[in-house]
C-alpha positions as CSV (number, residue, x, y, z in Angstrom):
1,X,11.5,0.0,-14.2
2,X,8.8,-0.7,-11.6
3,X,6.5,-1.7,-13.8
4,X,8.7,-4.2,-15.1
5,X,10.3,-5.4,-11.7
6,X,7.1,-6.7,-10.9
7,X,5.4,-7.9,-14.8
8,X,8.7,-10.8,-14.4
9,X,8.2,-11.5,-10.7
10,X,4.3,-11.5,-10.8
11,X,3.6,-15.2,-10.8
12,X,6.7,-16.2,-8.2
13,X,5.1,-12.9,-6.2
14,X,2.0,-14.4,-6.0
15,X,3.0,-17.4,-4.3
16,X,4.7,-16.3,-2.0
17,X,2.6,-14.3,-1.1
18,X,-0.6,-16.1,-1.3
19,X,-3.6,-15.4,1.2
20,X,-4.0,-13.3,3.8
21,X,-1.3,-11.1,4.9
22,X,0.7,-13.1,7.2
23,X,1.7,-10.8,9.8
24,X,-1.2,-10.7,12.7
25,X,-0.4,-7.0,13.6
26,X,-0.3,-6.3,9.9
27,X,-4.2,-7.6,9.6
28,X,-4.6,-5.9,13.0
29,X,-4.4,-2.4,11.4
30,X,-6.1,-3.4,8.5
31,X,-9.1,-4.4,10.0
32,X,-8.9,-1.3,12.2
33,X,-8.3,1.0,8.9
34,X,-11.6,-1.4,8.0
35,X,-13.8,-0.3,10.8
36,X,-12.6,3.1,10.4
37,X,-14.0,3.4,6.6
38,X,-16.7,1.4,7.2
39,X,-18.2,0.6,4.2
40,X,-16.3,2.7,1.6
41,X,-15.8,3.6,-0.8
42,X,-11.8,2.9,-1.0
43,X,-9.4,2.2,-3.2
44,X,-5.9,-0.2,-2.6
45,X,-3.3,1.2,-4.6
46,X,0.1,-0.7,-5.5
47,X,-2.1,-3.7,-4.6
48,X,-0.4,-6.5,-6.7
49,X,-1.4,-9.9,-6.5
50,X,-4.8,-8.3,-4.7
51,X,-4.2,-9.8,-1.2
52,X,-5.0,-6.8,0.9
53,X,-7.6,-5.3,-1.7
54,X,-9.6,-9.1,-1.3
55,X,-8.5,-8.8,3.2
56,X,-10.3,-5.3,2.7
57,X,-13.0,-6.7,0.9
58,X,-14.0,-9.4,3.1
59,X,-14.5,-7.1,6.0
60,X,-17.0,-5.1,4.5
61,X,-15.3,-2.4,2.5
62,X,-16.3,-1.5,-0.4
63,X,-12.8,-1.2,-2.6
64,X,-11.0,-1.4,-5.6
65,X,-7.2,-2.2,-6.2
66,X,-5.0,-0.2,-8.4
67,X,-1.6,-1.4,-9.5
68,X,1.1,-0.6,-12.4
69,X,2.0,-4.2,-13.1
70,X,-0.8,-5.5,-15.9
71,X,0.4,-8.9,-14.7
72,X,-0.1,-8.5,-11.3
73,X,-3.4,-6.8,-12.2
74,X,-4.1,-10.3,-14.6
75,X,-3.7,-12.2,-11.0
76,X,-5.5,-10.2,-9.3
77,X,-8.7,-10.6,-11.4
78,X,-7.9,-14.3,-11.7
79,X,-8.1,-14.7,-7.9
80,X,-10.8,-12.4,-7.4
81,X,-13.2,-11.8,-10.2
82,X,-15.7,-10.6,-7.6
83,X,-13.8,-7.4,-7.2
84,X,-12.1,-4.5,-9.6
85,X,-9.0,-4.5,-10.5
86,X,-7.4,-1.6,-12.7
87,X,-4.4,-1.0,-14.4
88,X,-3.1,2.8,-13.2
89,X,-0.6,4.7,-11.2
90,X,-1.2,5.9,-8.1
91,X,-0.2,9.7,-8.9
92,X,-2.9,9.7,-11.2
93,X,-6.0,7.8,-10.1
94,X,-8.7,9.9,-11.6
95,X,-10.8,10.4,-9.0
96,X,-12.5,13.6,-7.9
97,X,-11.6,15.4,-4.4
98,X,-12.6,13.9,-1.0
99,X,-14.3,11.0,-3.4
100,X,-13.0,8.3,-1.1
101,X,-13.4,7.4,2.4
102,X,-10.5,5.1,2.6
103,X,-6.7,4.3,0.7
104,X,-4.7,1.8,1.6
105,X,-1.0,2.3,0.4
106,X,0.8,-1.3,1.9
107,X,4.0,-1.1,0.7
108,X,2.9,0.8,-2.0
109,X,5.6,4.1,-1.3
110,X,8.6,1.8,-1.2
111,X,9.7,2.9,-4.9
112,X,8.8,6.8,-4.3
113,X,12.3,9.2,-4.0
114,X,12.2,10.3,-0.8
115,X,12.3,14.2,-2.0
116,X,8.7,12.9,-3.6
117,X,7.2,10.9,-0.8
118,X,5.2,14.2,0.6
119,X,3.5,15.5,-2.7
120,X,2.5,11.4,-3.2
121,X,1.0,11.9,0.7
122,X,-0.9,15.4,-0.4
123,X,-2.1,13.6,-3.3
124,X,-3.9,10.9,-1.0
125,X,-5.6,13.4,1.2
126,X,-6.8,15.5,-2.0
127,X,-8.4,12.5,-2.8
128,X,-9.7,11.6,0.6
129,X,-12.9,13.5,2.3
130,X,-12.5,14.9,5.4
131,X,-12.2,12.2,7.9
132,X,-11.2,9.7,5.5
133,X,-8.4,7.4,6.5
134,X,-5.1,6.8,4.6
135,X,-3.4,3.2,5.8
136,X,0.3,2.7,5.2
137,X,2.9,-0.2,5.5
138,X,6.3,0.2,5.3
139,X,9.9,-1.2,6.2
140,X,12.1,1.3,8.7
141,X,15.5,2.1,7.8
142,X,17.3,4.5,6.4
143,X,19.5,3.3,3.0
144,X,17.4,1.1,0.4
145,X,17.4,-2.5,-0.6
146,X,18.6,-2.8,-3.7
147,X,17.3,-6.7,-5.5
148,X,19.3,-8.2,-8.2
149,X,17.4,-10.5,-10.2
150,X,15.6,-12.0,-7.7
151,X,14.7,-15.5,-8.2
152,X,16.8,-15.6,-11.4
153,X,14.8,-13.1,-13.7
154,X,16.9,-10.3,-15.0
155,X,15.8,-7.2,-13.0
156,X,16.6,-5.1,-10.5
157,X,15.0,-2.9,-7.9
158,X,15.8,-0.3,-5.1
159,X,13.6,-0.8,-2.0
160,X,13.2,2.3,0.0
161,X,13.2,2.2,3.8
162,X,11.4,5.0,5.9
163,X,11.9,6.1,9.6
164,X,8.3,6.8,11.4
165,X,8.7,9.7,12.7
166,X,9.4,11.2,9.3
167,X,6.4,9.8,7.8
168,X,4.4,10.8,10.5
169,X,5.5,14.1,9.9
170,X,5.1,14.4,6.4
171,X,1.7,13.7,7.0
172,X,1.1,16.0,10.4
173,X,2.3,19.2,7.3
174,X,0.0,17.7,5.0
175,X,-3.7,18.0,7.1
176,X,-3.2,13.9,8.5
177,X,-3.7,13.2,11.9
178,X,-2.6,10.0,13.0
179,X,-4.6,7.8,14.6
180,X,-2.5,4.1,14.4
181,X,1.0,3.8,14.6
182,X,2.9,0.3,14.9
183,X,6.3,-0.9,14.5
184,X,7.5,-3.8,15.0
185,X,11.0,-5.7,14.6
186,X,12.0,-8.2,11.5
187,X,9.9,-11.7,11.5
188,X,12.2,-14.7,10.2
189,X,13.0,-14.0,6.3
190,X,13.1,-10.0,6.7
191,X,15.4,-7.7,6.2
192,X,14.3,-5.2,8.3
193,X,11.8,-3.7,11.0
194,X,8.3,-2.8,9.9
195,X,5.7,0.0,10.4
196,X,2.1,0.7,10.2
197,X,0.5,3.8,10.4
198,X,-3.1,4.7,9.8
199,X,-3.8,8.5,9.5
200,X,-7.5,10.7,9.4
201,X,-7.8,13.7,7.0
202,X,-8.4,16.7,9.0
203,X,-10.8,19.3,7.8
């Protein structure tokens, strides 16, 4: 279903969505996550039309983005063929553990059932070396956003909102400490308040 939520809405996403991320305390943490992981390696999962993979990118990280949508993943590439772009789920990257010294996950848990949300988060810091840093964007709230066929295509979508302090401990249980956290209330054209939190694997 996720997959092809965002295969329809892939081109429309893109441009509405084009550059940079928008939100200056959004690219705030970001380029803090970016000075904490220095050079890399790191990998952007859920990273769609690549915007955040290419923000991370510029600053000197050396990443990759990861998404389930072979049509965002075609945009991606097409925007920037100087990086890597895979098609792949999150759950199952791969990669060895402590391989990577930074994942960024920016709006990337939205579509995880909540009762799953913490093995997802243990499966990040398996992944991450001690010290690594896990970045996360999210809306706050507690009952879901449900889409129907947005911008006239024919699918639908649930949009899970998390509280902080939730998150934040999910990740306290699962050897995270966090570092960076940020919320913030709705810009024009949202729905809802947002938060940012950018967490270091404890040893």
């Amino acid at each position: 279903m996720t997959r092809a939520f965002y295969d329809a809405l892939a081109v429309d996403y893109a441009e509405m969505f084009a550059g940079e991320p928008s939100d200056p305390l959004g690219r705030a943490v970001l380029g803090s996550f970016g000075r904490f992981v220095g050079s890399g390696p790191a990998v952007d999962v859920g990273c769609g039309p690549g915007r955040v993979t290419g923000y991370l990118a510029d600053l000197g990280v050396s990443v990759y983005g990861v998404d389930l949508s072979p049509e965002m993943v075609k945009i991606a590439r097409g925007e920037r063929p100087d990086l890597r772009f895979e098609v792949g789920s999150m759950w199952d990257l791969g990669l060895a553990d402590g391989s990577l010294a930074g994942l960024s996950a920016w709006y990337s848990v939205i579509h995880t059932p909540a009762p799953e949300v913490g093995d997802l988060l243990a499966e990040f810091g398996r992944m991450l070396r001690v010290g690594g840093h896990l970045v996360l964007g999210f809306q706050i709230g507690d009952e879901p956003l449900r889409l129907e066929r947005p911008l006239g295509h024919d699918v639908s979508l649930d949009f899970n909102r998390l509280r902080p302090a939730w998150v934040v401990g999910l990740l306290e249980e699962r050897g995270f400490e966090v570092v960076v956290r940020v919320e913030r209330e709705a810009l024009e054209g949202e729905t809802a308040p947002q938060a940012y939190l950018i967490a270091r694997r404890q040893g």
